[in-house]
Kinemage of the C-alpha trace (Angstrom):
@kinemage 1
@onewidth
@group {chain A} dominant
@subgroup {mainchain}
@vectorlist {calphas} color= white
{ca unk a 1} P 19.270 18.381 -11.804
{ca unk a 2} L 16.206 18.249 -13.366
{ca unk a 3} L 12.668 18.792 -11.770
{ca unk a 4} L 9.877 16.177 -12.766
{ca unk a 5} L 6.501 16.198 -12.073
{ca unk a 6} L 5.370 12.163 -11.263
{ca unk a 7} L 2.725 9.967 -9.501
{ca unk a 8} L 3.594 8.345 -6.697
{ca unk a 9} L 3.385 5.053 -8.077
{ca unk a 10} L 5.813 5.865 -10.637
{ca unk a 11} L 8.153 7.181 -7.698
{ca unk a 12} L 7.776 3.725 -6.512
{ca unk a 13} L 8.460 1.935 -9.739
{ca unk a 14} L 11.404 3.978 -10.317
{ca unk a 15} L 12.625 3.103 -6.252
{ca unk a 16} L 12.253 -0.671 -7.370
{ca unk a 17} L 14.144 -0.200 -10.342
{ca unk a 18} L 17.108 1.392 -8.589
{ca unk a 19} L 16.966 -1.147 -5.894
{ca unk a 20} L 18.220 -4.070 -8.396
{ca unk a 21} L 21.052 -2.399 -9.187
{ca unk a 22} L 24.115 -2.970 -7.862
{ca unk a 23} L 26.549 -0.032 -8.144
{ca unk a 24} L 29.737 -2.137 -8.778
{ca unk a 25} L 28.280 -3.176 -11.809
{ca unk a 26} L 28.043 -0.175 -13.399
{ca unk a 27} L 30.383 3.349 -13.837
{ca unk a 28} L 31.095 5.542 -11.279
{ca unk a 29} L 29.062 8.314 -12.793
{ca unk a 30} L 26.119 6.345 -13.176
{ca unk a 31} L 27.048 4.634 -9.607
{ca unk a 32} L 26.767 8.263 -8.542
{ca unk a 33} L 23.691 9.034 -10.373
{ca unk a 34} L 21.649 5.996 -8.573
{ca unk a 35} L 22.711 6.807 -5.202
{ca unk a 36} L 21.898 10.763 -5.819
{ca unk a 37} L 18.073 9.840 -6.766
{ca unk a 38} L 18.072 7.021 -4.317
{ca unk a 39} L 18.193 9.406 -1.294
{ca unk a 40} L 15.692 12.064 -2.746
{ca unk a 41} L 13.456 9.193 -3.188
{ca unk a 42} L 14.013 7.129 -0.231
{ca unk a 43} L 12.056 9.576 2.219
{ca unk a 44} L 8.496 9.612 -0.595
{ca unk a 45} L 9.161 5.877 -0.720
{ca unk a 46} L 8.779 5.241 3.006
{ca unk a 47} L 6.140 7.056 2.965
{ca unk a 48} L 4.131 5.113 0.379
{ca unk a 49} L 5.462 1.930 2.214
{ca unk a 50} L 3.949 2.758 5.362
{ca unk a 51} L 0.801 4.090 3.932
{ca unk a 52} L -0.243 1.259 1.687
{ca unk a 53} L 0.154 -1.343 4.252
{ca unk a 54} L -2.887 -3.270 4.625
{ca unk a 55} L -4.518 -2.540 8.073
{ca unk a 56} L -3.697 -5.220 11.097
{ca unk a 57} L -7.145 -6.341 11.302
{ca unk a 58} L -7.791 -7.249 7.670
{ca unk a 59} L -4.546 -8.824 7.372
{ca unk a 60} L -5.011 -11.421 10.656
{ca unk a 61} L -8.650 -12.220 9.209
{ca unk a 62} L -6.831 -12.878 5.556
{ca unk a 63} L -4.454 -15.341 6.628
{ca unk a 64} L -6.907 -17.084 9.104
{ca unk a 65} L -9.529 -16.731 5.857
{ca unk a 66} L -6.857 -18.446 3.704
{ca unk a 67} L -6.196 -21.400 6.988
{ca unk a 68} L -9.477 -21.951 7.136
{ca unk a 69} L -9.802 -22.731 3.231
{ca unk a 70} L -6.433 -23.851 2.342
{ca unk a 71} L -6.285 -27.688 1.500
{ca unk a 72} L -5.373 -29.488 4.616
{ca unk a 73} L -2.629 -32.530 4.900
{ca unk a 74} L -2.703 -35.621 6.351
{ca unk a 75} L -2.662 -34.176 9.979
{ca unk a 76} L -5.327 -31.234 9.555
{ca unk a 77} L -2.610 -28.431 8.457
{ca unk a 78} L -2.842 -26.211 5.650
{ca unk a 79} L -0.886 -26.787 2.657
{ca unk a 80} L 1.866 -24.052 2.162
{ca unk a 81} L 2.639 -22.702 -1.328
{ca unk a 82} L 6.515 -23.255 -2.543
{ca unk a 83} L 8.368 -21.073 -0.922
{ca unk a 84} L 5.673 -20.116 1.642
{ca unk a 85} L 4.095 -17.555 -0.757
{ca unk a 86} L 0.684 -18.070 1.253
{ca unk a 87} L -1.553 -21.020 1.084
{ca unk a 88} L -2.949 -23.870 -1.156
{ca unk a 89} L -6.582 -22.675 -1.749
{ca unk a 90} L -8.509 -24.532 -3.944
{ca unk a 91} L -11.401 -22.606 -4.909
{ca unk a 92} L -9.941 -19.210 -5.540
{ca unk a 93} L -13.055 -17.698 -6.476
{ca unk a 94} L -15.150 -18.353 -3.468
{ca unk a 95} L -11.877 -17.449 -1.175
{ca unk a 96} L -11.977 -13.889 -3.017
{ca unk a 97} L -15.695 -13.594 -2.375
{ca unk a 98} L -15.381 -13.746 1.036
{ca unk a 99} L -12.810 -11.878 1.407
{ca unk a 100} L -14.668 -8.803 -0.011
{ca unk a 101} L -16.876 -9.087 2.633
{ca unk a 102} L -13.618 -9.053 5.110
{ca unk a 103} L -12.520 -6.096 3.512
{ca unk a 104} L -15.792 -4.439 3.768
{ca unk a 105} L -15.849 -5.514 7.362
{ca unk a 106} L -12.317 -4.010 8.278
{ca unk a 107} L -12.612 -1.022 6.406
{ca unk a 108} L -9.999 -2.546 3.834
{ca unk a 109} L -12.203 -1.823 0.746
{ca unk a 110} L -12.013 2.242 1.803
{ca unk a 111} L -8.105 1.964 2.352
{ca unk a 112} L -7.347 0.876 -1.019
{ca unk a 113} L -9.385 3.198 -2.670
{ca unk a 114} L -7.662 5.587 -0.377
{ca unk a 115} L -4.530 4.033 -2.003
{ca unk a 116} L -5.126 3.813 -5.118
{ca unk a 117} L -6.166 7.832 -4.773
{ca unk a 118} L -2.443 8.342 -3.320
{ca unk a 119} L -0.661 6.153 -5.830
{ca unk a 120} L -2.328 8.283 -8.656
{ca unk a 121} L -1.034 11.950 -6.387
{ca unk a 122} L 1.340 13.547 -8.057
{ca unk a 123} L 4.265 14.618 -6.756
{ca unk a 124} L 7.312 17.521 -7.934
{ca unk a 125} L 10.574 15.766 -7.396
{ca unk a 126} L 14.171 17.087 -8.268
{ca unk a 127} L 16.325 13.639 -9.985
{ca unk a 128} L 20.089 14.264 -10.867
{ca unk a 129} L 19.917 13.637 -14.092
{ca unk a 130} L 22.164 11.903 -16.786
{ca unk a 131} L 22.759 11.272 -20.342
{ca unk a 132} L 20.936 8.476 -21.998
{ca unk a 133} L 24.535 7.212 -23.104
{ca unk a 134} L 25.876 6.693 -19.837
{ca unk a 135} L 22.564 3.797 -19.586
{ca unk a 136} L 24.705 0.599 -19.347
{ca unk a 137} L 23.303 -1.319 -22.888
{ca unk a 138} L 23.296 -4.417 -20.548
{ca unk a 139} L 20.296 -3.465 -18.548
{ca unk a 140} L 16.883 -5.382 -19.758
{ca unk a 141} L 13.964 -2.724 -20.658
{ca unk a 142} L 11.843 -3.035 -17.034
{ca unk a 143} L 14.774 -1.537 -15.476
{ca unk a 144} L 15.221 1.385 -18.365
{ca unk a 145} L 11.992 1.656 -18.679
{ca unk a 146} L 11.756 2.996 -14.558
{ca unk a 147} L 14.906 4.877 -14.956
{ca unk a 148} L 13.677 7.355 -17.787
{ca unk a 149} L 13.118 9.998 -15.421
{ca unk a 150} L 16.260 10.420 -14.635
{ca unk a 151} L 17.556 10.210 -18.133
{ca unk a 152} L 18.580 12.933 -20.491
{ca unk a 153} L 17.381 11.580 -23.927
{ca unk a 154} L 17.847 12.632 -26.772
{ca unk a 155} L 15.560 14.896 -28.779
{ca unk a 156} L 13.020 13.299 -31.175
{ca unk a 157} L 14.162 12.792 -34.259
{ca unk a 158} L 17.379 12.707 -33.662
{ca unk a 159} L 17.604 9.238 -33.364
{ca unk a 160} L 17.389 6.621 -36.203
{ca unk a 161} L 14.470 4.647 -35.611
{ca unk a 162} L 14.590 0.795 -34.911
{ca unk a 163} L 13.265 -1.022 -38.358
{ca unk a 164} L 10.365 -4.007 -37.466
{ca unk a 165} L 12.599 -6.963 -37.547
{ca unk a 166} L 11.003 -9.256 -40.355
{ca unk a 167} L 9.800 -6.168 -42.627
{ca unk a 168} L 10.331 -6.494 -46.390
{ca unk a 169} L 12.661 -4.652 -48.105
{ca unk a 170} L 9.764 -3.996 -50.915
């Protein structure tokens, strides 16, 4: 166990990274490790959830704002993004203009700076840690780089550093 002091928003970070992981793919040990930090996280996580949600109000104006200016078809609808990711809105710029004044109208614009107070909190958490070698080599760097905190590495110096790939042997 080892006791690290983080923000918030790199509690969260961390909670995403362990969230694309599936256990079978990796050893037991490390399977063991995940699910450890996943349930001291999960309760902090929630919490973040449930307080960054955008208020009720300023999200039913946003997606009527978005209606309103989204590109219309043939039969007066708005034009969905692939996947329904939101709407086709043409001029981004005035969309975001407006919807200032919707935040500042909802209270939005005070929430997020509310959040972005709470995201920057810091916060003493206790990760079951493990050595840096049991790190499968197969994961890309996002997902190492939000598990560090719950790896043991090893002490500076003791590891030979990478060479810049292209450097001349001069």
């Amino acid at each position: 166990m080892g006791k690290k002091l983080m923000t918030r928003n790199e509690i969260r970070e961390m909670w995403n990274g362990l969230q694309t992981i599936t256990t079978d793919e990796v050893p037991r040990k490390f399977a063991y490790a995940i699910a450890r930090n996943r349930s001291k996280l999960r309760k902090i996580v929630e919490d973040i959830i449930e307080t960054t949600k955008p208020l009720d109000e300023f999200e039913e104006k946003r997606i009527a704002l978005a209606k309103k200016m989204a590109k219309k078809d043939p039969d007066g609808e708005p034009i969905m993004l692939p996947n329904n990711q939101g709407y086709f809105v043409p001029d981004l710029g005035k969309f975001n203009r407006e919807l200032e004044k919707v935040k500042e109208e909802t209270g939005q614009d005070k929430r997020d700076t509310e959040v972005e107070t709470l995201l920057k909190s810091k916060e003493e958490i206790e990760l079951y840690v493990i050595p840096f070698e049991m790190m499968p080599e197969t994961f890309r760097s996002d997902i190492m780089e939000a598990l560090l905190p719950m790896l043991d590495t090893p002490l500076e110096g003791t590891v030979t550093p990478l060479r810049d790939v292209g450097a001349s042997d001069k």
